[in-house]
Structure formats: C-alpha cells, structure tokens
C-alpha positions as CSV (number, residue, x, y, z in Angstrom):
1,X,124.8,127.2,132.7
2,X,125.6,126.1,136.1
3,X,125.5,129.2,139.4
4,X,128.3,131.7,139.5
5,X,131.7,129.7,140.3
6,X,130.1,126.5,140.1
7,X,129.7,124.0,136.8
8,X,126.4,122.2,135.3
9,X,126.8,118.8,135.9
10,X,126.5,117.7,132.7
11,X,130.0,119.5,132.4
12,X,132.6,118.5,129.7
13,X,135.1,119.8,132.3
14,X,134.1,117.7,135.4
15,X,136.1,114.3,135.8
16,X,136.6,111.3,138.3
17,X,139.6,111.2,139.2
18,X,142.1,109.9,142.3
19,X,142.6,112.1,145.4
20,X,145.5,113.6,146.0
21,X,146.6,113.4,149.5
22,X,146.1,117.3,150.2
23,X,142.5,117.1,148.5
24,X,141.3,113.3,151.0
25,X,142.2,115.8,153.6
26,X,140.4,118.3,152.3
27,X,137.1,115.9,152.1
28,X,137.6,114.7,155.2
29,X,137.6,118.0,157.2
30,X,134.8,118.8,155.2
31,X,133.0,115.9,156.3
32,X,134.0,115.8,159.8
33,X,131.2,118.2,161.0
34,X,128.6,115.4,159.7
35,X,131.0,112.0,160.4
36,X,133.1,113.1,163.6
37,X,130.9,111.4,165.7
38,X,131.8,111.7,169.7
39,X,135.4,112.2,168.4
40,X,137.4,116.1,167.7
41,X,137.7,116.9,164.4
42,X,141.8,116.4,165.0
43,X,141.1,113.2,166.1
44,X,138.5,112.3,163.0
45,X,141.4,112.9,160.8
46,X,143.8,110.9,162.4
47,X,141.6,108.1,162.9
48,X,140.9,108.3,159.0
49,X,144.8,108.6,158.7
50,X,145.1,105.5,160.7
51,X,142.3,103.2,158.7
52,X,144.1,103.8,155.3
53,X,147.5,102.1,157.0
54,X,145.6,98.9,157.7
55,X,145.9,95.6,156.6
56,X,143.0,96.0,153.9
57,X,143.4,99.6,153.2
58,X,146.9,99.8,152.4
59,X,148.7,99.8,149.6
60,X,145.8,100.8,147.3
61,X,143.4,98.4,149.2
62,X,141.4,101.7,150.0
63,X,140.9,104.9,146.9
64,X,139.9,108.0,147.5
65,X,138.0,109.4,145.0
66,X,136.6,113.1,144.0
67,X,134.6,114.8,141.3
68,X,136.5,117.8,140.4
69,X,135.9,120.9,137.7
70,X,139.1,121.5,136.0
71,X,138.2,123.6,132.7
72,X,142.0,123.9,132.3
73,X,143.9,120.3,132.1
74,X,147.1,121.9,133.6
75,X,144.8,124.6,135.9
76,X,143.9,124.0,139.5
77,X,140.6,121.3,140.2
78,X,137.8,122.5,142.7
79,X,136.0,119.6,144.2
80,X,132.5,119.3,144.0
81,X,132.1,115.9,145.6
82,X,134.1,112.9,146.8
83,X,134.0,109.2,148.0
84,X,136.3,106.4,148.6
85,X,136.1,102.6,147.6
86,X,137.9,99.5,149.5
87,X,138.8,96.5,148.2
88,X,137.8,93.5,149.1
89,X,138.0,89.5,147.8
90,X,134.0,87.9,147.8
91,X,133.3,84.6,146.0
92,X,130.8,84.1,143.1
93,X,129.1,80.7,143.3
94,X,126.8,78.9,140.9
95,X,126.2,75.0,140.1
96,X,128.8,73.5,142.5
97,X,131.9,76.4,140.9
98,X,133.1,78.8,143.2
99,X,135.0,81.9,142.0
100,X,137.4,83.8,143.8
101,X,136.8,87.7,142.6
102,X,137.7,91.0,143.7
103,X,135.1,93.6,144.7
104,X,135.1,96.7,145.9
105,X,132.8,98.8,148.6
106,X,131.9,102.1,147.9
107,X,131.7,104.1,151.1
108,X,132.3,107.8,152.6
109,X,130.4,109.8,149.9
110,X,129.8,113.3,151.1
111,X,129.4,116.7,148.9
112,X,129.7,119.9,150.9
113,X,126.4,121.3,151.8
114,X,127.0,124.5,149.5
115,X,127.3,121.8,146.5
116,X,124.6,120.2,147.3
117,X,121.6,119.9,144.7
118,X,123.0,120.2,141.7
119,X,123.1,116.7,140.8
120,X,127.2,116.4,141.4
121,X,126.7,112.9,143.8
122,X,124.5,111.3,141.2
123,X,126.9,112.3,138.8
124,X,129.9,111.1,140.3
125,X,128.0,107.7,141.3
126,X,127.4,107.2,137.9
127,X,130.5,107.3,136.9
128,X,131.7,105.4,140.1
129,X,129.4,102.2,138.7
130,X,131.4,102.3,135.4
131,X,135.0,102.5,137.5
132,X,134.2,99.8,139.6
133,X,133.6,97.2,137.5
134,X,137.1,97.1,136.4
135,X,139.3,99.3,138.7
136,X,142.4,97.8,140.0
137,X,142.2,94.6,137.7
138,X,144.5,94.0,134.9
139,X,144.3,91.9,131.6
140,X,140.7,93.1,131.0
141,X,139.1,91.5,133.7
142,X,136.2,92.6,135.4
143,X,134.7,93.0,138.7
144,X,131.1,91.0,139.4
145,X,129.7,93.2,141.4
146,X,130.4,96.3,143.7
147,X,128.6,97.2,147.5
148,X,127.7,100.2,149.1
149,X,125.3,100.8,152.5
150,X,122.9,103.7,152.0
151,X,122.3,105.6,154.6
152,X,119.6,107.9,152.4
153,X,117.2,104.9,152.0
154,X,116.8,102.7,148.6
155,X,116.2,104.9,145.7
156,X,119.1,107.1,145.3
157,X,121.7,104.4,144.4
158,X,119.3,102.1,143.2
159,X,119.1,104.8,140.0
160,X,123.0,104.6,139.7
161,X,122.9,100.9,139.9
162,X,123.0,99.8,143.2
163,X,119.8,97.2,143.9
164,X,118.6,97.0,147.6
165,X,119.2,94.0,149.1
166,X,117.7,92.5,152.6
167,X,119.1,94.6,155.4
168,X,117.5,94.0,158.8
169,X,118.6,93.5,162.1
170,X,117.7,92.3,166.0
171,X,118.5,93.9,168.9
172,X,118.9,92.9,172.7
173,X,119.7,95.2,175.6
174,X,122.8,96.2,177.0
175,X,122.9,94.4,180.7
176,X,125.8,93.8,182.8
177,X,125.3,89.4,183.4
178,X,128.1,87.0,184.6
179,X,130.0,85.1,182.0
180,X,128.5,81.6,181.4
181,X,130.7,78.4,182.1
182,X,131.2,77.1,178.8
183,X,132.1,80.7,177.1
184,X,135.3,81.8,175.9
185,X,136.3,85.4,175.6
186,X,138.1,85.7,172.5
187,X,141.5,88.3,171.8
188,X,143.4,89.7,169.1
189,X,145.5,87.0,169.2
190,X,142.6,84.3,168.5
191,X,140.9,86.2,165.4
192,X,142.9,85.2,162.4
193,X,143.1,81.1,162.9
194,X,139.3,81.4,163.3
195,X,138.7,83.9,160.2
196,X,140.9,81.3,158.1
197,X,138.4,78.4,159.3
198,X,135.5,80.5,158.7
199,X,136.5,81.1,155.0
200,X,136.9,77.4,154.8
201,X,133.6,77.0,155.9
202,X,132.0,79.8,153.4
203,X,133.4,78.0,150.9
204,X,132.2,74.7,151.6
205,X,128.8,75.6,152.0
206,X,128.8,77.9,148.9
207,X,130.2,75.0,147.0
208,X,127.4,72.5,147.9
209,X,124.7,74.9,146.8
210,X,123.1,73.9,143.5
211,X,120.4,76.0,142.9
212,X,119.4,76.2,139.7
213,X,119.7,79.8,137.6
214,X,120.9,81.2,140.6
215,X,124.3,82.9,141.5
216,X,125.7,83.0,145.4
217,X,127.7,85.9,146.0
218,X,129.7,86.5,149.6
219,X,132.7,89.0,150.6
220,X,135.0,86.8,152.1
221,X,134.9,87.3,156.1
222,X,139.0,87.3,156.4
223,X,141.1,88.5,159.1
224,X,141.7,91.8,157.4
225,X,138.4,92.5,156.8
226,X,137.5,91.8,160.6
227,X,141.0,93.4,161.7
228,X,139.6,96.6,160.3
229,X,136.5,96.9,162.2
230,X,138.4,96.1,165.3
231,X,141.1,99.0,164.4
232,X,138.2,101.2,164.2
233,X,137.2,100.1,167.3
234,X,140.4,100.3,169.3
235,X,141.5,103.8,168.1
236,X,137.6,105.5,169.1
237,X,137.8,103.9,172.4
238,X,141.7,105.0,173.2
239,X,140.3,108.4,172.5
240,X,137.4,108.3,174.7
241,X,138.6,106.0,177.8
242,X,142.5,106.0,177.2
243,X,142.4,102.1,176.8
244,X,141.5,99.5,174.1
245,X,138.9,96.8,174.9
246,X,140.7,93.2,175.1
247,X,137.5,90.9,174.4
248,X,136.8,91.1,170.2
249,X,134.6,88.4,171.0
250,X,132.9,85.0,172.2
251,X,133.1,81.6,172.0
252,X,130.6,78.7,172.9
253,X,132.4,75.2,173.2
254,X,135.9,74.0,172.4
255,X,135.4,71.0,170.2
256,X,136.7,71.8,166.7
257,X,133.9,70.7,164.4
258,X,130.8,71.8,166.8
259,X,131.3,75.4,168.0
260,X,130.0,78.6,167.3
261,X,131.6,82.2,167.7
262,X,131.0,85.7,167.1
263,X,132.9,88.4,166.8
264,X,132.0,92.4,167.1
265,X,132.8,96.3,166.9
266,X,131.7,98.9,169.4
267,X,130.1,102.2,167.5
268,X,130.0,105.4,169.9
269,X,127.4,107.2,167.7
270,X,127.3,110.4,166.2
271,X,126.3,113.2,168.7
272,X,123.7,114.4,165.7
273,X,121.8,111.4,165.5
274,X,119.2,109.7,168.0
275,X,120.6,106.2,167.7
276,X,122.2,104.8,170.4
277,X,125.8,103.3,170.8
278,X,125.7,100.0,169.6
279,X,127.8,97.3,170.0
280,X,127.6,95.3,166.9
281,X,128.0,91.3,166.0
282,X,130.1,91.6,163.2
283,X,130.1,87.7,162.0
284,X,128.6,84.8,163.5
285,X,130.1,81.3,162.6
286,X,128.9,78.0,163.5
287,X,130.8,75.3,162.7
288,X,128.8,72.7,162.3
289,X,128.1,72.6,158.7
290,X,124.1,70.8,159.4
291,X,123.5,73.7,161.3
292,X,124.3,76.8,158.6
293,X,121.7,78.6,157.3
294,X,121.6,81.0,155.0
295,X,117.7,81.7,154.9
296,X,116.1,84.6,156.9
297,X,114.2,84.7,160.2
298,X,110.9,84.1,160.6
299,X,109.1,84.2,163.8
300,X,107.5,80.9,163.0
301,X,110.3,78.6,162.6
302,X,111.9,80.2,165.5
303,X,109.8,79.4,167.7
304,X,110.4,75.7,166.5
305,X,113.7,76.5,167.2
306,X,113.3,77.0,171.0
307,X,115.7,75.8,173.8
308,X,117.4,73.7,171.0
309,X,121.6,73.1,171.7
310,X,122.3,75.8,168.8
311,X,119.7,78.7,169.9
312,X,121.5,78.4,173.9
313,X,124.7,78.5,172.4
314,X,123.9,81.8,170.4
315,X,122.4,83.1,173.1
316,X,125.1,82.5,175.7
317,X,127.4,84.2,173.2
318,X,125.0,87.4,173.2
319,X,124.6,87.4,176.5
320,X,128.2,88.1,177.4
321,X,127.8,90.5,174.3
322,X,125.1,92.2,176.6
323,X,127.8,92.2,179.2
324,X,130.4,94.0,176.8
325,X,128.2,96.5,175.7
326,X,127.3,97.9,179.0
327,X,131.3,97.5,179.9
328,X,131.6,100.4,177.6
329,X,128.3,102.2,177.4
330,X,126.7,101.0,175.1
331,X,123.0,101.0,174.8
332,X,122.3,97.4,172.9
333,X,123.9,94.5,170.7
334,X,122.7,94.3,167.3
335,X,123.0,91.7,164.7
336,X,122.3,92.3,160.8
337,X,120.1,89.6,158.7
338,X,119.8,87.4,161.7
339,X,118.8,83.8,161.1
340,X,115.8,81.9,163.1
341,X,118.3,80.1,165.5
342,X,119.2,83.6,165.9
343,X,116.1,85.5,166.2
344,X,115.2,82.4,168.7
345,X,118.0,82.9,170.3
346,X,117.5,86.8,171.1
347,X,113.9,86.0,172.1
348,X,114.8,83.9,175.0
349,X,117.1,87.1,176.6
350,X,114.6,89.4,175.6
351,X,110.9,88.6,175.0
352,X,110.2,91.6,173.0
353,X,113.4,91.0,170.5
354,X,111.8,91.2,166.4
355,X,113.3,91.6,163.5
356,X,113.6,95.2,162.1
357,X,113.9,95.5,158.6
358,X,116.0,98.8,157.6
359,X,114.7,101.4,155.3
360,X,116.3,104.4,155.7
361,X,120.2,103.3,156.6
362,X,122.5,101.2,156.4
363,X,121.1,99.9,153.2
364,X,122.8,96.7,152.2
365,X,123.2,97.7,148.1
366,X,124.9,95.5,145.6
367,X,125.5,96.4,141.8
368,X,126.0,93.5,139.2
369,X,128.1,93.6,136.4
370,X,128.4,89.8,135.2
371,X,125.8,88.1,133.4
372,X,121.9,87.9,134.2
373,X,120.2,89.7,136.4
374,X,120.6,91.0,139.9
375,X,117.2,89.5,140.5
376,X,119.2,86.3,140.3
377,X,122.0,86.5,142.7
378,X,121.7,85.5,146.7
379,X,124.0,87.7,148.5
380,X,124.7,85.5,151.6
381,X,126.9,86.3,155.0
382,X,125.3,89.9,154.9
383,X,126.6,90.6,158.2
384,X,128.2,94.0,159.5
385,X,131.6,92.9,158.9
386,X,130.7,93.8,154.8
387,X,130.1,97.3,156.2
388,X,132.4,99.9,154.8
C-alpha cells in the first residue's frame, strides 16, 4: 500500500494517458518554479502556450502526457507525473537505403516534489518507451527509435530504455568583435531555403555511407524544427528587452556548392542554476560534401586542421557568434559534438577552447525499437537543434 492519498506504483488504477488542456496547465504551473527560468511564471505559461501553436507542435506535432490515479473510470484523475513528446521526421540509413521515419522526443518530464520517490517517473517512462514506438502511426507501423536529453545524468533513462549517446560540447567567450568581410548575417527570411538544402545534403551523405552492420540514424534538421528554437528564442527575449533579435545566424561565402553556415538560439538560464546564458549553435552546415564529417574531435587531427580554408571559415562564423552573444548578454557560444575543423576552429579564437564531454545534462539519449542493437546505430547531426 502506497502513503495516505497517494497510490503504489505498481497500481492497477494508474494509467498513461493524454492531457487534457486544464491538467498541461496544471503541470506547467507546477513546473514553472523549477523551469521559469529569468521569465514570471505568467509569462512561462504563455510562452508554453505559444510553443504548442508552432509549425512542429501543432496539430498533434507536440503531446502532453500525464500519469494519473483514477480508481474510478468515470471518477476524477489526480496526477502524479507528466511529460510531453514532439514529433519529429529523422532518417534511418544502412547499405546505401535511406528511410524516411517518424520519431518522437520525449521532453518536459517533471513530478511535483511531494510525489517524488515513489517510483511514479520511472513508472510513467516505462510505459512512455512502449507508447512511443508506435504513437501517432497508423497501419501498424512502428517508430525506430525515440530521443530524450537527460538532465539527471545517464542511468535513470538508460533503465527505461534510453542508451546514452556522445554528448559533448566546445565553448568560446562572448566578445563584442567587428563583423568579418566575407560574412553574412542571416534572417528569418533566409532559414527555410537553406534548411531545405541542408536536408538535401543529410541525405546525400547518409546515402553514400556503407558501413557494414551498421545503421545511421539523423532527425531531419528542417525549417520547423529550427523555426522552433528560434520562436523560443524570440518570445524570451520580447519579454526581457521588448524586441526580438534579427540575426538567426551566419554565413561564410556566397558560392552555392562551397559555403558553410550556422544557425543558433539564445538561452537566458534559469536563475537556480550556475550556468551561464549561452548562446547556442544550433546546426552547422558545410556544403561542400569533401568536407563533411561526421566523426568526433580530437585534439590531434585538429591541430592538422590549423589555418586550413574550412577551420577560418568556421571560425569567422563564431566569431560574429561571439559578437551576438555579448549583443544580448550572454556569457559564451557553445556548440554540441563539435567536429576537428571545429574544435580547430574554436582553438584559434580561444587558446584554451577543449572539448567537454557532458555527464550530468543535456544527455543526448536515444531508444531503439527496430532490429539489432543500439550498440549498432551511429546517431549523426547530434547538434542542439535535436534538443526538445
């Protein structure tokens, strides 16, 4: 038997189930204490009203989900944990075939800290694992694979499913610099002819991969996807400063075949936490398929990298990121999984740039549901704009 008012959670009477409108609300003034970040709790709430009317969100592109008791099947449902889940298309890859599936990213799952304990979150991720790998699918299909980011290190979702993949970053400084030359500053109006290219070019190099007994995973860097992050973005910053920032990112040349771009999300972080505000490189593209790489840093090859055409070219697009960032107080620029151009790249604004490999948030998870073994699949483009 479970505490006075409160079930075991081995309950016959606890379900997953849908949200009803009144009980999201509910979980998100719960959860605004912990997630509000420099923002009013009003605000909170209305900036979660506004992400759910998005391009990717709406229209059952985002869930909300809750654990409720309800001994009674037509009696009232106490909440005892919640979550959501976004949609999102990724591509499968193996031998040379490329797949277009849906996934979905679990995100936002909180339990009030009076629940807490009593084994309700791993119960309800449990069950999430199972929903996942067919929710919002007809014809009995089925999803590959599901996401989530931990931000309560590895083992918690591993248990329910979720296998830690790499997740780890580089930083530079924030610093107010001129804008080089050959950089272009890069608006709304520019971000979904380049996310359509950029899917091309996913799809091309996925395609030419043959590694043997190996499956290639990626969630498809589209305009929605990288529409959302800037939404985010713009409605925080109209809150604090009463404007919304016009640069969504950078551009190094202007020959179609040999440039490289970047684009990015500013994070004002949560007055609870010692991390700073971080302007973030959602996706960086280079166009030039020779130059693609999918492997991670290391400090060795990039320092064969050094002063090549593609490390100047990253780094006069983080530099004007550097700019940005102290534009709107933020403390440094931060890219996830970088590459060695990359890494080589950060190096030569920032001598003491290294690669910092995550272990407590922001944990890129994935969970597998098609054949073999997660120890199989490469998840490649782990960048922030997969972040949900």
């Amino acid at each position: 038997m479970g505490s006075i008012g409160l079930p075991d959670k081995d309950s016959a009477d606890i379900y997953l189930v849908v949200a009803t409108r009144d009980e999201l609300l509910t979980q998100q003034q719960a959860n605004s204490d912990e997630w509000r970040g420099v923002l009013p709790a009003e605000a909170y709430v209305r900036r979660e009203t506004y992400l759910y009317s998005q391009e990717l969100t709406r229209d059952g592109g985002m869930t909300p989900w809750v654990l409720v008791h309800q001994p009674d099947p037509k009696g009232p449902r106490q909440i005892l944990c919640g979550c959501e889940s976004i949609r999102k298309r990724a591509l499968v890859a193996r031998d040379g075939q490329i797949e277009d599936v849906i996934s979905h990213g679990v995100c936002s799952v909180f339990c009030s800290p009076d629940k807490r304990g009593r084994g309700y979150a791993g119960r309800m991720m449990k069950e999430m694992a199972q929903r996942m790998e067919h929710w919002q699918l007809d014809n009995g299909k089925s999803s590959p694979f599901s996401i989530l980011y931990s931000d309560i290190g590895k083992d918690f979702y591993a248990l329910r499913g979720w296998q830690a993949f790499p997740s780890a970053h580089v930083s530079v400084p924030a610093l107010a610099t001129t804008t080089p030359a050959d950089v272009r500053l890069l608006k709304n109006e520019d971000i979904a002819e380049l996310c359509a290219l950029d899917e091309k070019l996913v799809r091309q190099k996925l395609y030419k991969l043959k590694t043997s007994n190996r499956t290639t995973v990626a969630i498809v860097p589209d305009h929605a996807t990288i529409a959302w992050h800037h939404a985010r973005d713009d409605f925080v910053a109209n809150e604090l400063y009463g404007k919304t920032p016009s640069v969504k990112g950078i551009m190094v040349g202007d020959r179609p075949g040999s440039r490289i771009w970047m684009y990015f999300t500013r994070v004002w972080t949560y007055l609870q936490e010692d991390c700073p505000n971080t302007l973030h490189i959602l996706r960086l593209v280079i166009e030039d398929e020779s130059l693609l790489d999918f492997s991670p840093a290391s400090s060795a090859d990039a320092d064969k990298l050094e002063g090549t055409d593609v490390v100047r070219a990253i780094a006069a697009c983080l530099q004007v990121a550097q700019s940005e960032a102290a534009l709107w107080d933020m403390k440094d620029v931060t890219i996830w999984n970088p590459t060695s151009a990359t890494l080589a790249a950060a190096r030569s604004l920032d001598p003491k740039a290294a690669v910092v490999e995550r272990e407590h948030e922001s944990i890129a998870s994935l969970n597998w549901y098609g054949s073999g073994s997660v120890t199989d699949i490469d998840w490649v483009c782990n960048e922030k704009y997969g972040w949900c």
